[in-house]
TIRO-856803 format. One record per residue (C-alpha): residue in one letter; residue number from 1; x, y negated, z. Coordinates in steps of 0.02 Angstrom, whole numbers, plus 50000, padded with zeros to 5 digits. Each point is the difference from the previous one (the first is absolute). Layout:
# residues N
+------+-----+-------+-------+-------+
! rest !  nr !    c1 !    c2 !    c3 !
+------+-----+-------+-------+-------+
!    A ! NUM !     X !     Y !     Z !
...
+------+-----+-------+-------+-------+
END
This chain:
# residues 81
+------+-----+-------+-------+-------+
! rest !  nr !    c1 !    c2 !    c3 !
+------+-----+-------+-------+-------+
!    X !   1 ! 50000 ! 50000 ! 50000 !
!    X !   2 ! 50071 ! 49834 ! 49956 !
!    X !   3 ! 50007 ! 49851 ! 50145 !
!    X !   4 ! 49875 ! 49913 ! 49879 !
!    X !   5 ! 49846 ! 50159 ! 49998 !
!    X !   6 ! 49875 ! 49988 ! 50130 !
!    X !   7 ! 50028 ! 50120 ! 50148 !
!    X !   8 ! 49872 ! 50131 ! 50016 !
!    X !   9 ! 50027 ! 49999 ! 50202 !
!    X !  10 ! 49962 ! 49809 ! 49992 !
!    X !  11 ! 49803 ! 50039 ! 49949 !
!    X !  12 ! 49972 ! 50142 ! 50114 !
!    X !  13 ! 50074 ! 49891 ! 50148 !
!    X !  14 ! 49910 ! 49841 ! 49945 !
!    X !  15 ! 49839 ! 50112 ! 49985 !
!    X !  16 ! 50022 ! 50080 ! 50178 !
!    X !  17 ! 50038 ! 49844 ! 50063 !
!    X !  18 ! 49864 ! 49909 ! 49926 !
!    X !  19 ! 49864 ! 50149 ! 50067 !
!    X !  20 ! 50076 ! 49982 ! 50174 !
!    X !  21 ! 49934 ! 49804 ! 49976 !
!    X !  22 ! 49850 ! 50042 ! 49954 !
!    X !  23 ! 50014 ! 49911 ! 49843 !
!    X !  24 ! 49904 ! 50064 ! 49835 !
!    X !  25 ! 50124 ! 49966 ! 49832 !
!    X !  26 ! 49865 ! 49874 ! 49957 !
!    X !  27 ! 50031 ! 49888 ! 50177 !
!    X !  28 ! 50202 ! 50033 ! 49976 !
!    X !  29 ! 49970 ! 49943 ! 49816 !
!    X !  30 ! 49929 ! 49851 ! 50048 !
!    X !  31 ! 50119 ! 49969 ! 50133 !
!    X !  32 ! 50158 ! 50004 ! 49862 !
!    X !  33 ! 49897 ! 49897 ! 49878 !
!    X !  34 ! 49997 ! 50148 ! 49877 !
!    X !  35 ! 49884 ! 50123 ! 49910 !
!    X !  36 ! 49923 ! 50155 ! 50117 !
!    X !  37 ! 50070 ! 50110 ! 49840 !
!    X !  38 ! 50194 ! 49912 ! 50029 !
!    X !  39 ! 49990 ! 50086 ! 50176 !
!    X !  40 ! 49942 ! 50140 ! 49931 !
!    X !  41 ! 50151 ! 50016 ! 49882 !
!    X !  42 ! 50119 ! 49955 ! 50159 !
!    X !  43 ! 49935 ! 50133 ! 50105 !
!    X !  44 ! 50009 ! 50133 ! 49861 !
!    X !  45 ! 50180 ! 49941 ! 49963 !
!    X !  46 ! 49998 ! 49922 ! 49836 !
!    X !  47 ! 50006 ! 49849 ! 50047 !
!    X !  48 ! 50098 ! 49887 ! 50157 !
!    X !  49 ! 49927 ! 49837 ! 50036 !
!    X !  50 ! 50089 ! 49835 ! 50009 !
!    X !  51 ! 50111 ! 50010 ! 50134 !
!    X !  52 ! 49955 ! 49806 ! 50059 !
!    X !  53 ! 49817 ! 50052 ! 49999 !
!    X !  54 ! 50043 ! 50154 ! 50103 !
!    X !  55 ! 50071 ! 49901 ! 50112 !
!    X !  56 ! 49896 ! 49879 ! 50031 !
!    X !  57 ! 49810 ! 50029 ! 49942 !
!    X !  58 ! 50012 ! 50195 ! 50038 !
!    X !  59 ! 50109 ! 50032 ! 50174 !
!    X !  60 ! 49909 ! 49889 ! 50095 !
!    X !  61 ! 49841 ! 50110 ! 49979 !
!    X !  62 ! 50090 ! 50141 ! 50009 !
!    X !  63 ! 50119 ! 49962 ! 50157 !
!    X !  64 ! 49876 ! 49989 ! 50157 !
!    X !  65 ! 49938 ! 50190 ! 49951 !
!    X !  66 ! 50190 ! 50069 ! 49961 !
!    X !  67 ! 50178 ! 50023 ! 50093 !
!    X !  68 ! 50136 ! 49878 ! 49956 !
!    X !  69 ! 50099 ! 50150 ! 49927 !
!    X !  70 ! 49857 ! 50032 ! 49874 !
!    X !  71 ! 49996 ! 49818 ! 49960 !
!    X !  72 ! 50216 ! 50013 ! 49971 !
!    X !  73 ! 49961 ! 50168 ! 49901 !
!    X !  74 ! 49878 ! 49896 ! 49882 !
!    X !  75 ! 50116 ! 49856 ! 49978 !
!    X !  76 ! 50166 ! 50126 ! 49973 !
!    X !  77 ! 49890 ! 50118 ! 49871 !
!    X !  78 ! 49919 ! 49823 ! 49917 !
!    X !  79 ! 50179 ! 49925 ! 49972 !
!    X !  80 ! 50083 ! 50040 ! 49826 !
!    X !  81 ! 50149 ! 49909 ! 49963 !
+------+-----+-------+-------+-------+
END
């Protein structure tokens, strides 16, 4: 896998973590500013999402309902260059 392909862990993480916040992929979607079908891709690994957006639209939904070292797994798996 090159540093630039999504990581397939990423979107089983980010879709773990988001069930453990309760959120649907529509509320997370909206949350990021993007399409329900762009989390979609993310979670099935096709896709990684912006990695300002991650940081800042999508952890803070995400970080009340998960451990800091889920949050640093997220960031380290999200981070290709």
């Amino acid at each position: 896998m090159k540093k630039t392909e999504p990581n397939p862990q990423f979107g089983i993480l980010l879709r773990h973590m988001r069930i453990r916040a309760g959120l649907t992929q529509t509320q997370l979607a909206a949350a990021a500013q993007y399409d329900t079908s762009l989390i979609s891709h993310i979670e099935t690994g096709k896709r990684l999402p912006n990695y300002f957006v991650l940081v800042h639209h999508m952890i803070p939904h995400l970080a009340p309902f998960n451990s800091a070292a889920d949050i640093q797994r997220l960031l380290a798996l999200a981070w290709r260059f």
